[in-house]
C-alpha positions, 0 to 999 in steps of 0.5 A, spaced: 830 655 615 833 657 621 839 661 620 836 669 618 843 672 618 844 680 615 851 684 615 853 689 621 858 692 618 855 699 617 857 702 623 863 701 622 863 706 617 860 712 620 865 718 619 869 714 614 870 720 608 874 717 603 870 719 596 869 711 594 869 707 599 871 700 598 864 696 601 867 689 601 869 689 609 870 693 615 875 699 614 879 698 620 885 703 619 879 707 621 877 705 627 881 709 632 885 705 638 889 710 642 887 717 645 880 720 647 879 719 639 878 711 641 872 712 646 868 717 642 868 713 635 867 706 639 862 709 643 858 711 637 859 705 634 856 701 640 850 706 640 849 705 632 849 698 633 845 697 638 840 701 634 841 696 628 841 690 632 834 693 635 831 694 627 834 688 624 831 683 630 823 687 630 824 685 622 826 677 622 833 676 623 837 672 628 843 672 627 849 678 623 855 678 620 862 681 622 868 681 619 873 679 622 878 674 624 885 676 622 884 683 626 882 678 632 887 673 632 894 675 635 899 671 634 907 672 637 910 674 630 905 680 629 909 686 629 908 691 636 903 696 632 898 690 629 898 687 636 897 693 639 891 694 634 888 687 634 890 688 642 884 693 642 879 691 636 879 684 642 877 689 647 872 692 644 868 686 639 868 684 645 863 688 648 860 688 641 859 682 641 856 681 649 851 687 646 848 682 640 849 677 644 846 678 649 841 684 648 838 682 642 838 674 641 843 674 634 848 670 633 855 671 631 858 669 625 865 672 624 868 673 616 875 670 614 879 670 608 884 665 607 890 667 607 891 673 613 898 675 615 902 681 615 909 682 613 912 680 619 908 674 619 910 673 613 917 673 614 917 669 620 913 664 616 916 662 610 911 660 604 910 652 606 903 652 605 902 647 611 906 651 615 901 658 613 894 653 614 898 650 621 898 657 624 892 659 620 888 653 624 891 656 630 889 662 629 882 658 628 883 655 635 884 660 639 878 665 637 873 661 639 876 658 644 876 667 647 869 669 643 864 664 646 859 669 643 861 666 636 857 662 633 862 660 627 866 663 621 864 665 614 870 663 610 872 666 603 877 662 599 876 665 592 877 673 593 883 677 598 883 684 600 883 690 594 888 693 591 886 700 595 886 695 601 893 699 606 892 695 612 898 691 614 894 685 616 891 683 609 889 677 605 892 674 600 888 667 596 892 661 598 887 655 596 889 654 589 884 647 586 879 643 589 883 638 592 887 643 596 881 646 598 878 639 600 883 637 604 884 644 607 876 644 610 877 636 612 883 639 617 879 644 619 873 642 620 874 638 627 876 644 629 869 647 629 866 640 632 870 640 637 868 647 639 861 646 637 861 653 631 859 652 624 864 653 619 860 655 613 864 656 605 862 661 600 863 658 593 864 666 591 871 666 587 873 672 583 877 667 577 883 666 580 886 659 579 883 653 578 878 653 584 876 659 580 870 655 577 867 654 583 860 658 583 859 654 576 863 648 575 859 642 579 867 638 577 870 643 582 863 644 586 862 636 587 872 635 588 871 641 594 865 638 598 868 631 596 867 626 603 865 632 607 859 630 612 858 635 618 852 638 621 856 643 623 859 645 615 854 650 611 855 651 604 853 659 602 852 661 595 849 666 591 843 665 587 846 665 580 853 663 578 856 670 577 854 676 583 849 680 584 846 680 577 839 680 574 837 676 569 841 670 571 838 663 574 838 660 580 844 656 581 844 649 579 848 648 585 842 648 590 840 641 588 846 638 586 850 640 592 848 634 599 850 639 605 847 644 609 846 650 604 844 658 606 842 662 600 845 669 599 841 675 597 843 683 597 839 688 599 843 694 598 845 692 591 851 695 588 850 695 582 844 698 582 844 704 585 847 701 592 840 704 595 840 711 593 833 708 588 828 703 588 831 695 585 826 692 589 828 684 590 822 682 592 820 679 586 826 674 585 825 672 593 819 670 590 822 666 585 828 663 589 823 661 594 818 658 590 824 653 586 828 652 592 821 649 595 823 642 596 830 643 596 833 640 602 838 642 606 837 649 606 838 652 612 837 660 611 838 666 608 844 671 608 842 678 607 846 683 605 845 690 607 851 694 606 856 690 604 859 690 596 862 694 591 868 699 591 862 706 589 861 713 593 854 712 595 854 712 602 847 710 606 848 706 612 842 701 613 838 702 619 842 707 621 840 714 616 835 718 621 832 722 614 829 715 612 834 715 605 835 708 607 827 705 606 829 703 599 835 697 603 829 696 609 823 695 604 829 689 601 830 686 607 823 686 610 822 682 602 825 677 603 824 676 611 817 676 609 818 670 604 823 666 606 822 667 614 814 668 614 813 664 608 808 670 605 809 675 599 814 680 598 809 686 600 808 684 605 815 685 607 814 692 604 808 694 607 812 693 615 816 698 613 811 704 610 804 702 613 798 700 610 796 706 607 802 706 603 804 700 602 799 700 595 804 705 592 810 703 594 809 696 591 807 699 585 812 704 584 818 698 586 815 694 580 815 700 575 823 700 578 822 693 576 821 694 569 825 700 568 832 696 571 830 690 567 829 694 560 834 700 561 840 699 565 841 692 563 841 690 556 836 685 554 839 682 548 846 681 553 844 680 558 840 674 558 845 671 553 850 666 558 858 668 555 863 666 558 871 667 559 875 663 562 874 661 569 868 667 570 861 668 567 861 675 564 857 679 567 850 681 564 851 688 566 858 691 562 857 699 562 855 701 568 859 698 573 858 699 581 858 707 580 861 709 574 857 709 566 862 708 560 860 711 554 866 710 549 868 707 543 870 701 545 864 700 549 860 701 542 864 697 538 863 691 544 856 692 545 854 692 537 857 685 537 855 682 543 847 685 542 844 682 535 838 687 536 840 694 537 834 697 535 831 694 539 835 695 544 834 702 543 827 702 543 826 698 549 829 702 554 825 708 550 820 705 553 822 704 560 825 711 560 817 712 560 815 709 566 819 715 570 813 721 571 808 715 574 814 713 578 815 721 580 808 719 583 807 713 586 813 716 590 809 722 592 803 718 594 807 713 598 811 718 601 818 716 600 823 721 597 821 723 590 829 726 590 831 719 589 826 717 584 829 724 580 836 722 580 834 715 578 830 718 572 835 723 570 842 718 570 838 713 566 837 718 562 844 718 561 844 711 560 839 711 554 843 717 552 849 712 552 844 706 549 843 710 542 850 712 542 852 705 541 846 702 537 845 708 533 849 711 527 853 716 531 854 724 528 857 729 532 851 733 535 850 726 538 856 727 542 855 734 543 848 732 547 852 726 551 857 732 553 851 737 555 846 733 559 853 730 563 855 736 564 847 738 567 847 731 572 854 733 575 851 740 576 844 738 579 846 732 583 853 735 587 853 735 593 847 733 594 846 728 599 843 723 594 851 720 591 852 721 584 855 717 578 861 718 574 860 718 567 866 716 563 866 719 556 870 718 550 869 719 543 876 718 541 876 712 535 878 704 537 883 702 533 881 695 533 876 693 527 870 689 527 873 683 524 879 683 528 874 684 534 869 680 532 875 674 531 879 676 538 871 674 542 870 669 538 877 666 541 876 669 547 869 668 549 864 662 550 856 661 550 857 654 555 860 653 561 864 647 559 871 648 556 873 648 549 879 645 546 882 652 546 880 654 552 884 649 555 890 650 550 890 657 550 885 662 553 887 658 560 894 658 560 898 661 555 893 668 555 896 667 562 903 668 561 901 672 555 899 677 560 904 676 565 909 678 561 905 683 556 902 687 562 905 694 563 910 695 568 907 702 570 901 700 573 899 707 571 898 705 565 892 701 566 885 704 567 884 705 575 878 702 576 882 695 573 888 696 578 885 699 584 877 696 584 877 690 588 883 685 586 884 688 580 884 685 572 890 681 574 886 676 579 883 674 572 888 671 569 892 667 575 
């Protein structure tokens, strides 16, 4: 392996206050570009990465991720504002640019999407899809050409900017089936040669149209890279065929697929904790390296350390002067440590805490190990395999970024879909256990006991809210759930440690067991391959169903379903 790459997109959100913070990109309507505002903010910035790139390179990487190339690229039909922006943003990645560059040794790949535009673009463009991929590529062309401190780009063809996302310069997915996207890459990609940049695809998709399969479907996989033969042109792909997840297998894909391929990794998990606790991914680093061995063409590794998730838990790495961010540096220093150094997982935690300390930490990440695997996730879930049409569900449905979901809806769910509910219960019972050994390993190590508090005291939310789904329910069971919600806001507000909302309500799901039971039997499946009414119904008329039958008042939906990410629509285009 060559390429090292890890995300600098933290400082960039030094100061941002908005309560949840979308991680998915850089919030550039934060960044300021008129006034003395402007030179404080993006001196700070520089003096942040400049301290980011000193940290990341002692650890390993060669190379970091930026976003991105809509806020870069001008263009004569942009509106006098944007271009004024973008006008800035040049100036000052620039510099960015020259300091990674030239001060550190890291090499530069900037983050697309496909499509961006703004409303003026959009008007003066029309909807001729060749026409938008023209101007696309032109786009491509001049960047390039006016950033020779680029190594390539990272393009994302099945996810767009959220729905919270008010920047006039926005994305929207444009790449709708394999086909489409082959020929797209095919055009492009001369660009890059003639340029000498890699062009490197992420399989990630959110569902959306038929390329929705992508991560998973090796048909779709194999139509999208068909006749594709470039030493510039990089596959990038996450280690299962779902996101971030436990319990999920390494992706076939890295076999099957011929080109150059780079492993994503996360070390700031967003869905468990976003650093705000120990979940160690030394051990499945260990695993991935192991059954990759022999795989050719693998080419490096992409970590991400800030990136991901719609959540109010706010670490930067590299960047926290209190050490709050150890639990993402230990991540990192993992995964260096194997897949660069070819040696064990702790050898990369011991880098970061010390050799006198590095017995208990690594001991205190694997009882965190535990307690995750047997806790927040459930067992009997999570290593099933289910599926709903182009998606493969996530094994971890009741908590979700920062949000645990304790109500009947979620109840009845869960009681179908896990066979062993008293075991469920048990299981994590056991786990919970593990937390006073923890308390002191983290004392021994000398890393902060407060996180390993809060840790205990939401997982004991989270068990809480496992017996409530597999138990018999009465009313004093309800009334404890009220009670030690109400003590973690007390205890943990304002803290610096981010808090978890917690979602109850014990009002009745209307839905019976056996219409339940009918409705996941219809809607679900446990294989990757299509059923007959998958393809009649459950990918096209649940489709128009959905369109037609969805609230005109997006209001009346759940807000973490309109607002996070691209919303519930993008699972049923």
């Amino acid at each position: 392996m060559e390429r090292f790459l890890i995300d600098a997109i933290g400082p960039f959100f030094r100061g941002y206050e908005k309560q949840r913070v979308n991680w998915s990109k850089i919030p550039f309507l934060h960044l300021a570009t008129l006034g003395p505002e402007r030179r404080v903010q993006w001196d700070r910035i520089r003096e942040d990465m400049r301290r980011f790139g000193d940290e990341v390179t002692r650890i390993g990487c060669n190379g970091v991720t930026l976003d991105d190339l809509a806020h870069l690229a001008p263009h004569a039909l942009h509106e006098a504002e944007v271009a004024e922006r973008i006008a800035v943003f040049r100036e000052e990645f620039d510099a960015l640019f020259d300091l990674l560059r030239d001060g550190f040794g890291l090499k530069i790949h900037l983050t697309t999407d496909v499509l961006p535009s703004t409303p003026a673009l959009a008007a003066g463009l029309g909807s001729d899809p060749r026409v938008l991929e023209e101007v696309y590529g032109e786009m491509i062309e001049g960047l390039l050409g006016d950033f020779p401190q680029l190594e390539g780009l990272i393009l994302r063809i099945g996810e767009s900017d959220g729905n919270d996302v008010r920047d006039p310069i926005r994305t929207r997915l444009h790449l709708r089936d394999p086909e489409e996207t082959n020929g797209f890459l095919k055009r492009i990609l001369p660009t890059f040669e003639r340029h000498q940049r890699s062009l490197v695809l992420r399989t990630w998709t959110v569902g959306a149209h038929r390329i929705g399969d992508l991560m998973w479907n090796r048909r779709t996989l194999e139509a999208t890279l068909d006749g594709i033969d470039s030493p510039r042109f990089i596959v990038s792909m996450k280690p299962g065929e779902s996101d971030f997840f436990r319990y999920l297998p390494l992706s076939e894909a890295f076999r099957t697929v011929r080109q150059q391929k780079m492993l994503e990794l996360q070390a700031r998990r967003e869905y468990e904790g976003a650093g705000e606790y120990p979940a160690f991914i030394g051990r499945d680093c260990e695993r991935y390296a192991e059954e990759l061995s022999g795989v050719e063409g693998m080419v490096g590794i992409s970590i991400w350390c800030q990136t991901g998730g719609w959540h109010r838990f706010r670490r930067l790495a590299f960047l926290e002067d209190d050490g709050r961010d150890v639990w993402i540096r230990m991540n990192v220093g993992a995964a260096m440590a194997v897949f660069r150094h070819g040696r064990a997982a702790e050898a990369g935690v011991r880098e970061v805490v010390g050799e006198a300390a590095a017995g208990a930490a690594v001991a205190l990440l694997d009882e965190a190990d535990r307690v995750i695997d047997d806790l927040l996730y459930i067992g009997g879930f999570a290593r099933e395999r289910w599926f709903f049409r182009r998606v493969q569900v996530p094994p971890l449905l009741h908590v979700y970024w920062d949000t645990l979901f304790i109500n009947h809806a979620v109840r009845k769910l869960m009681r179908h879909l896990v066979e062993d509910g008293e075991e469920a219960v048990r299981s994590g019972e056991r786990a919970a256990e593990g937390f006073p050994r923890m308390l002191e390993l983290a004392e021994a190590a000398g890393l902060p006991v407060e996180d390993v508090e809060h840790m205990r005291d939401f997982f004991g939310l989270v068990l809480l809210a496992r017996r409530y789904y597999f138990e018999a329910y009465d009313e004093g069971m309800a009334e404890t759930i009220v009670a030690a919600k109400r003590q973690y806001k007390l205890r943990w507000k304002g803290r610096k440690t981010g808090r978890y909302r917690v979602k109850i309500s014990f009002a009745p799901f209307r839905l019976r067991s056996r219409a339940l039971s009918l409705m996941l039997g219809l809607l679900l499946r446990r294989r990757q391959g299509y059923r007959w009414i998958d393809r009649w119904f459950t990918l096209h008329v649940l489709g128009v169903l959905f369109r037609r039958l969805k609230p005109r008042d997006p209001k009346r939906m759940p807000k973490f379903l309109r607002k996070s990410a691209m919303g519930v629509d993008s699972l049923f285009k």
